[in-house]
N, C-alpha and C positions, 0 to 999 in steps of 0.2 A: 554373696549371701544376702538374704532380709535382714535388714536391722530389726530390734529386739529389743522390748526391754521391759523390766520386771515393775508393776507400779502398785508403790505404798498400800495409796488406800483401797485398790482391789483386790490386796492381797489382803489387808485387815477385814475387809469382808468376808472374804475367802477361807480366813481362819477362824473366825467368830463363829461362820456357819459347822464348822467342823469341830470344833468346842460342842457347838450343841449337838451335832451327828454322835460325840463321845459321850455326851451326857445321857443320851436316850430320848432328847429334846426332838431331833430332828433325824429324818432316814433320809439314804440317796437324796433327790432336788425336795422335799418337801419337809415341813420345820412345824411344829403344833405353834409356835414359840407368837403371840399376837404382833404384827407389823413387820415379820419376817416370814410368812406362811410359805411365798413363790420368789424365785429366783429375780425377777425383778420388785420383788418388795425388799430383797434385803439390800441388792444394789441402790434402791432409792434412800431409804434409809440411812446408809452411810454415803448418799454422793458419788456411790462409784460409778467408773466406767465398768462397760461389759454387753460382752452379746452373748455368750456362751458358757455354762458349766460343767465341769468335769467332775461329777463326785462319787464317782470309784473309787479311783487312783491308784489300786492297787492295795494287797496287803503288808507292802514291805515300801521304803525306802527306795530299793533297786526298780520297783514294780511300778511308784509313782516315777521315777526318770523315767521311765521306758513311755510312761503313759503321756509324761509332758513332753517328750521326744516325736512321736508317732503319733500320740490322739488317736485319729480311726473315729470311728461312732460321728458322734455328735460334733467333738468341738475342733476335730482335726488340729495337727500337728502344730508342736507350738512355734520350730523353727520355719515357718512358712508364711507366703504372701499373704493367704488371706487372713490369718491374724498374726499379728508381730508384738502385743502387748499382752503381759498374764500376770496375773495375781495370784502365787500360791501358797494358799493357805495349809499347813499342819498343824495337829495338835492331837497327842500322847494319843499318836498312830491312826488317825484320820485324816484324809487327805482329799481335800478341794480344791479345784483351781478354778480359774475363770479367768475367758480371752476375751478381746477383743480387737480390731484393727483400729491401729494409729495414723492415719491417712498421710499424717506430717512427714513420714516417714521411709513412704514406699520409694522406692526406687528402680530403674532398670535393674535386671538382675536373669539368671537364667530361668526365671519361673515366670516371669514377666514377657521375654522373650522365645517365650515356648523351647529353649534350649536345654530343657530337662530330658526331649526325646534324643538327645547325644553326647557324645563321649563327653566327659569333664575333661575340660581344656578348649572343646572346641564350638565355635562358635560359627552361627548360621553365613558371617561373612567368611569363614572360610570353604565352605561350598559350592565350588565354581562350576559343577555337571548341571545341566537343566533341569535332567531326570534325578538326582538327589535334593535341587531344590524341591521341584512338582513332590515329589516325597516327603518331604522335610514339611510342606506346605499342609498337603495331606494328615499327616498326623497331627500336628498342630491345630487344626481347624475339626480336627474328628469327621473327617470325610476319607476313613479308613480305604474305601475300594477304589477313590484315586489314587494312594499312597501305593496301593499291592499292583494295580496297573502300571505303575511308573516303574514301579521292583522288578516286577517280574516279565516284564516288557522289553528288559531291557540287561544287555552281558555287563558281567561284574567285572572291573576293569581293574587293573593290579597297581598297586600300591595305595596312597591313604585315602583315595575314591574306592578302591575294591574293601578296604577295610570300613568305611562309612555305609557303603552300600550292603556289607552284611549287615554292621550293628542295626540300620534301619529295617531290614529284613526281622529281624529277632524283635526288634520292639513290638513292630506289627505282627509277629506271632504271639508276642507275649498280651498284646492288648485285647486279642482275640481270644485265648484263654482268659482272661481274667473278666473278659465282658460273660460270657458264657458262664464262667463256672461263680460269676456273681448271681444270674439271673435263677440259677437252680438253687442254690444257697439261701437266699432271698426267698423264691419260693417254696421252698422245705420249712422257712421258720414261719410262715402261715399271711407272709405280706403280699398277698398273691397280684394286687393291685398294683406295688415297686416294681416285682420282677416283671407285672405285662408292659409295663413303661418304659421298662431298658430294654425288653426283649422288642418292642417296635421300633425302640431307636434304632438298637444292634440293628434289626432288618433293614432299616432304609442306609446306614452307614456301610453297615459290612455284608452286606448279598453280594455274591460274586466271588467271593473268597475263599474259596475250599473249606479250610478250617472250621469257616462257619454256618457253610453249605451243609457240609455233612450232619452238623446237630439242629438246622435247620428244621427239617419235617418233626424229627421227634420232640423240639421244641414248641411246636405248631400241636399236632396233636396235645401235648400235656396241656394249654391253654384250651383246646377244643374238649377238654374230656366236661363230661355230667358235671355239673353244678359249681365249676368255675367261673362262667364268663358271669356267672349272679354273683358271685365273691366277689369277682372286679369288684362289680357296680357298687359293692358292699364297702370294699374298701376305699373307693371315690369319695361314697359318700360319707364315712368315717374322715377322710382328710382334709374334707372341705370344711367339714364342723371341727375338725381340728387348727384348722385356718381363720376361718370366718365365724363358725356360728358357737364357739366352745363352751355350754351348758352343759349343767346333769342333767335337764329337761330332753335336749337332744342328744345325747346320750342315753338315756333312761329310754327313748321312743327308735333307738337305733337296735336297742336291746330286744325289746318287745315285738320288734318287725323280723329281728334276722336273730334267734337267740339262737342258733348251733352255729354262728359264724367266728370266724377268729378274731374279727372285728367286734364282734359283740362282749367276747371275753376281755379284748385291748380297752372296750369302752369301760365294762365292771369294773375293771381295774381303776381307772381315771374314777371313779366315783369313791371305791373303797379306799384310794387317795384323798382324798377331798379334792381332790382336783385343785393342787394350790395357786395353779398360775395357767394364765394364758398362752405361756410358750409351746408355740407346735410341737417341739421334739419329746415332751414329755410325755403325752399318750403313746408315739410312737414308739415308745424304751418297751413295752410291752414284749415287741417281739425283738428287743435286741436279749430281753433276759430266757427267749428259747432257744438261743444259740449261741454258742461264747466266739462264733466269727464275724459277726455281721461286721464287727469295726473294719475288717480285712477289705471291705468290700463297698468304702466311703457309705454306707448307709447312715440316713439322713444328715448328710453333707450339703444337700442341695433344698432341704428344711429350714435349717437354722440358719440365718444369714449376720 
């Protein structure tokens, strides 16, 4: 496993902000409260570490563990590589946390060693077929349609090679539904910009694949219909000012150029926020509040760093 570990002052942060979340001080990531407004003003303020906030949590007790277990959304899961440190704040049933990574502390591990795409217990050196490594390799590096040419290239051989060579079969099926049924998900909750992003990746990784051959055209189509490929551009240009240029000024003239866009509403939003902080994933929560899965579906995991 990651090591792990819970730290003081991020969690006093963590809980202070959640004190005011109960008081009426502060909602979700933004605080009226002066030198606490954004998630990195309250971090400075108390000296904490931290790259990420989690301030849902859940309504219940059981609801925050599941939340600091899994993450999803934003700050991804808390038993995990990329952050091993969290601070979590409660107080009389509000719930914050914030993560960060401990660099002191990583270590090999199966998530380090891409050994998450196999059985528990087994490890890449016990993979002695060419064609399970070239697979093994495949998935790992996300160059899906080597992995399905090495699979299905090649007879399943009996005993704990023909048992490795199905698991890897099902993973690569299973990665193939979860890319797809990300990219329509994503595009139903109005991010139409994410989902053409994955859906080009998907195209150049996994064409050749039946799986994803077959939702291929009518994924092509949905991106080619009337007054999409100017969303894209809409959304580009909302995430670049969500990166680089983050004003209500550009906000307010992103409004004005594209106002029936979904990006236009994500922007209102960030204004009738006060827009309390510079972190990218905050305009993005927009569209994670049209849909209660987008966590399912690592959105904006590859945002927040």
């Amino acid at each position: 496993t990651v090591a792990w570990v819970a730290d003081p002052v991020t969690t006093a942060c963590a809980r202070d902000h959640s004190i005011d979340r109960k008081a009426g001080r502060a909602s979700g990531h933004s605080s009226t409260v002066p030198g606490k407004e954004g998630f990195g003003d309250r971090l400075k303020r108390f000296g904490a570490n931290g790259s990420s906030e989690g301030a849902g949590g859940g309504k219940t007790g059981e609801a925050y563990l599941r939340g600091l277990s899994y993450g999803g959304g934003h700050t991804g899961p808390l038993y995990s590589l990329k952050r091993n440190a969290v601070g979590p704040g409660r107080a009389d049933g509000a719930f914050t946390s914030i993560y960060y990574t401990d660099q002191s502390m990583l270590h090999d591990c199966q998530a380090t060693e891409g050994e998450l795409f196999l059985p528990p217990g087994v490890t890449r050196q016990d993979i002695r077929s060419r064609v399970l490594r070239g697979a093994f390799t495949g998935l790992f590096k996300a160059q899906f349609h080597q992995a399905y040419e090495e699979l299905h290239e090649s007879e399943v051989a009996e005993g704990f090679e023909g048992a490795i060579h199905r698991y890897l079969k099902a993973r690569l099926d299973a990665e193939v539904a979860w890319t797809l049924t990300a990219i329509e998900q994503i595009a139903d909750a109005g991010d139409v910009a994410e989902a053409f992003t994955r859906f080009e990746s998907a195209r150049a990784s996994m064409r050749g694949i039946p799986a994803f051959d077959e939702k291929l055209e009518v994924l092509e189509a949905r991106f080619k219909k009337d007054g999409v490929a100017e969303e894209i551009k809409v959304g580009q240009l909302f995430r670049r000012i969500c990166a680089q240029e983050y004003t209500a000024a550009n906000m307010k003239k992103l409004i004005e150029m594209h106002p029936g866009s979904a990006y236009a509403r994500a922007a209102q939003k960030c204004i009738d926020d006060a827009m309390p902080t510079k972190n990218a994933s905050d305009p993005l929560l927009y569209f994670v509040t049209e849909t209660n899965n987008l966590n399912r579906w690592a959105y904006l995991l590859d945002v927040v760093k």
